[in-house]
N, C-alpha and C positions, 0 to 999 in steps of 0.2 A: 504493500500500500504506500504511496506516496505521503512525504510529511505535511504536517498543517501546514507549511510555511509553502511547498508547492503545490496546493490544492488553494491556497488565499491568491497564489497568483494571477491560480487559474478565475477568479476572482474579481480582484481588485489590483488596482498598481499599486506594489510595492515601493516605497522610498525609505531610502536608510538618510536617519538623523545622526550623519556623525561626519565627520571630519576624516575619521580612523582608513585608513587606504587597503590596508592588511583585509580590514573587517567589510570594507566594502565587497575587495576581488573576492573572498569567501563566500558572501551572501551573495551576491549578484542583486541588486535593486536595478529598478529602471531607472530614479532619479535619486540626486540626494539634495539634501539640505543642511545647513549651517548659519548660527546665528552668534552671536557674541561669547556666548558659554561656552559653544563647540570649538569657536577658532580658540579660543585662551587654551585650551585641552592642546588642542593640535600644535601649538607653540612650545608645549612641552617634549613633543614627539621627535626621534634622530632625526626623523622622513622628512620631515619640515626645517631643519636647522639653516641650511643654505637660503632658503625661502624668506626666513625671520632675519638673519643675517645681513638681507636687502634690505629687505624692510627697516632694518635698523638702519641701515646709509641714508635712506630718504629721511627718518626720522630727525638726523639733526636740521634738517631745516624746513621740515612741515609734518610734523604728527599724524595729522588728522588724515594726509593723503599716505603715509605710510600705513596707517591701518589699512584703510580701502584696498592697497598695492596687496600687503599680506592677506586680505580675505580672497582678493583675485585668486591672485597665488594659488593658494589653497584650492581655490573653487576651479582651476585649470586644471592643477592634478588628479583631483575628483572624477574630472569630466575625460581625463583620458583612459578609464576604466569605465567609465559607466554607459548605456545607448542613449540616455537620457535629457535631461534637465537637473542644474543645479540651481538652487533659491539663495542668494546671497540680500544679508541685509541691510537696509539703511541704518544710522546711527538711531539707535531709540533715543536720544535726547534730543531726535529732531522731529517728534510724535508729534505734538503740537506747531509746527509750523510749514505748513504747507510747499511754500516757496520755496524754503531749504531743502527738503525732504524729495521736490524734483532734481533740484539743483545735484544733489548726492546720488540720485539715482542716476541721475545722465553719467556723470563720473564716472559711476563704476561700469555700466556697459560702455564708454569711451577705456577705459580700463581692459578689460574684455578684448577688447575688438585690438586692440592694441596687442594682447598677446595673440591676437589671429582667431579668437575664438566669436561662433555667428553667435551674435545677439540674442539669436531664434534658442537657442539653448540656455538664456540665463531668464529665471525668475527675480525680480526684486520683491524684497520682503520688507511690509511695511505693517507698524503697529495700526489695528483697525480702530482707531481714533476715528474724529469726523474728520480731522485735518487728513490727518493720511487716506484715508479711501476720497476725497476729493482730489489730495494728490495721484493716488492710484488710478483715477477716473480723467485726469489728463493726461498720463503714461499709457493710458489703455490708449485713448485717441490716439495718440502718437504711434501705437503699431509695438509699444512696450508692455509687455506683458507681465501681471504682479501677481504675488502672492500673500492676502492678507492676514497676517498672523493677531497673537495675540487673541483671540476671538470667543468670546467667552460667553457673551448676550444674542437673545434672539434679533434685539435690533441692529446691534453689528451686522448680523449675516444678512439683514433683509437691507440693508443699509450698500453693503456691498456688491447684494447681485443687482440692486439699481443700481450703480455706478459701472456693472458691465466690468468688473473683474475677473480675471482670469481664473483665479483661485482661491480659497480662505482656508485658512488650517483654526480648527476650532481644537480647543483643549484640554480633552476628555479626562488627564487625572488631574491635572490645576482642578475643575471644576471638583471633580471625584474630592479633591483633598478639603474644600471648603466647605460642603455639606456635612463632612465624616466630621470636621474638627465641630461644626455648628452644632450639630446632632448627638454629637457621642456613639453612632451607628455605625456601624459596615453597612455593606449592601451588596446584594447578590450583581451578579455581570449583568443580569438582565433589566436589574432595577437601577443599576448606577446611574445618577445621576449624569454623569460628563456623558454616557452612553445617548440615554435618551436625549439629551443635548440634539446631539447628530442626526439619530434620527430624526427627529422633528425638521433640522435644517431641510437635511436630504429629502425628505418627504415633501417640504414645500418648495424646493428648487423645482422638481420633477414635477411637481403637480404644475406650477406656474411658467412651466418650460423654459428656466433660466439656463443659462449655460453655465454658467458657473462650477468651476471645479471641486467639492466636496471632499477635504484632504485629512481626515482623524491625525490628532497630535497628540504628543502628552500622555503616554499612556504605562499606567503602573502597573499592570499583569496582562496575561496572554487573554484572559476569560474576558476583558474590553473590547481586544483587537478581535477576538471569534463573535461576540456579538453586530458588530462592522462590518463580517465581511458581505462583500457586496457594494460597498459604498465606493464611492470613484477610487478615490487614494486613501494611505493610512503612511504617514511616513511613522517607525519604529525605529529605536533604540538596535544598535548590536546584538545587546543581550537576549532581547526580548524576540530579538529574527532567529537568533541560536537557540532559543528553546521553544520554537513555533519548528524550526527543521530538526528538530533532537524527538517531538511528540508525532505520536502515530495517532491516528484513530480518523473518524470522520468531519470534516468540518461543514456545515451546512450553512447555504447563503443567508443571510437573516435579513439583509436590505435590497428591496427591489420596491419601483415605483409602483404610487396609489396614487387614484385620482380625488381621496375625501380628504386631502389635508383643508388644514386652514385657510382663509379668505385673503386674498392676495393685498396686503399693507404698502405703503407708501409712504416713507418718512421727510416730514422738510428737518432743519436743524434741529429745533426746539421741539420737535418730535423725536427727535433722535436721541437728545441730550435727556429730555423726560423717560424716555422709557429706560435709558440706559441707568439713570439716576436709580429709578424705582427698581434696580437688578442691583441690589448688593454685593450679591457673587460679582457678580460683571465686573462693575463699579471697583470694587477691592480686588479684582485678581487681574483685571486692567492696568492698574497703576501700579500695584506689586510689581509686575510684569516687565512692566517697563523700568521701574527702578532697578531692577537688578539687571536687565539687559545692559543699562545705565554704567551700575557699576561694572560689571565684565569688560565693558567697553572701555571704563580708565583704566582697569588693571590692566589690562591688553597696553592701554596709550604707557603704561605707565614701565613695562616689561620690553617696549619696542624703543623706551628713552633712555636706558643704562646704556 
């Protein structure tokens, strides 16, 4: 019998969330992704020493484009194992500002395109603020393609597939972990909170014929990612792809489209900001979120300045 891990392919696309090169060529993903946590990891790695090395020369006389250089970097080496797409991402301390947050994203695909690599293969990843998915909704125009992370409220997602985004990665144990701490509860796979999350997205994409790409993130045991399968993407962890390919048994699709979801919404600002307000999870694991992609990001500026 074939593993979970190649019966979810047969599935869903697979995306490995790591940096790790070793872990990639073993699992084989179609795409990968890296976000501030992951590059800091990677700068630890032999594989990357030459990489960081540069990156350190650029540093003494602009930081901020040395990090971009290094997440390229990175996100080039990725791409020359993978058939896919890599999601490299904007500074989160540019989540609130719209202008900037293009500005960074032309960069790093002028970045990209610099090391010879097509455009058509890089996702930018942007915090799903209002600012960023209005920034994401002028990158789309332009024929750039995004991926909005951070994504935690229903009005984010509905927020997003009106702006005609490529992709959202919603974040099945962030969510998982605020409930359990609110509650004092576990919950089974099928009741998990970050679970149903998705589903509900997925269910109202499909019913409103969005295009939008439906990406599971975030996830803290295999019993999330078998409740998912079926869903467009699910980017996983190393560990967590090594014991979906180590388990035997059957995996059964659990997402496919209905036509009874919910009644198709339409957010202006101050709809967006209200509902997202009246989403406490959201609201808190939103700015968590970005706070700590925040600090990754200095300790990175701050490891690329020795």
């Amino acid at each position: 019998m074939p593993s979970k891990l190649q019966q979810l392919k047969a599935l869903t696309t697979v995306v490995a969330d790591t940096g790790d090169m070793q872990a990639i060529v073993r699992l084989k993903p179609v795409d990968a992704t890296t976000n501030p946590s992951l590059l800091l990891k990677a700068a630890a790695l032999p594989r990357y020493a030459d990489l960081l090395a540069a990156a350190k020369s650029t540093a003494k006389t602009d930081l901020l484009l040395a990090c971009d250089q290094f997440a390229v970097a990175v996100g080039k080496e990725v791409l020359s194992v993978i058939p896919g797409r890599i999601s490299t991402e904007v500074d989160a301390r540019l989540s609130f500002d719209q202008q900037a947050t293009l500005s960074r994203a032309q960069r790093l695909l002028e970045l990209y395109q610099d090391e010879g690599i097509d455009p058509a293969r890089v996702l930018i990843k942007i915090a799903a603020t209002w600012e960023g998915i209005r920034a994401a909704q002028m990158l789309e125009k332009r024929g750039i393609q995004t991926n909005l992370t951070l994504l935690f409220g229903f009005a984010q997602a509905v927020a997003c597939a009106d702006a005609g985004v490529f992709l959202i990665s919603p974040f099945v144990g962030r969510i998982y972990d605020w409930h359990k701490k609110q509650s004092g509860a576990d919950f089974t796979a099928e009741d998990d909170p970050g679970v149903q999350s998705v589903k509900r997205i997925y269910q109202y994409y499909k019913a409103h014929q969005y295009p939008t790409v439906v990406m599971g993130a975030s996830f803290r045991h295999i019993g999330q990612i078998e409740q998912l399968a079926g869903c467009d993407r699910l980017t996983i962890s190393p560990e967590l792809l090594q014991q979906l390919a180590d388990e035997q048994g059957v995996l059964e699709r659990k997402l496919s489209p209905k036509a009874n979801a919910e009644a198709l919404q339409q957010l202006n600002e101050s709809s967006f900001r209200w509902q997202l307000n009246e989403d406490a999870m959201a609201t808190e694991k939103l700015a968590e979120g970005i706070r700590l992609f925040a600090r990754d990001q200095q300790r990175l500026e701050a490891l690329l300045a020795t």
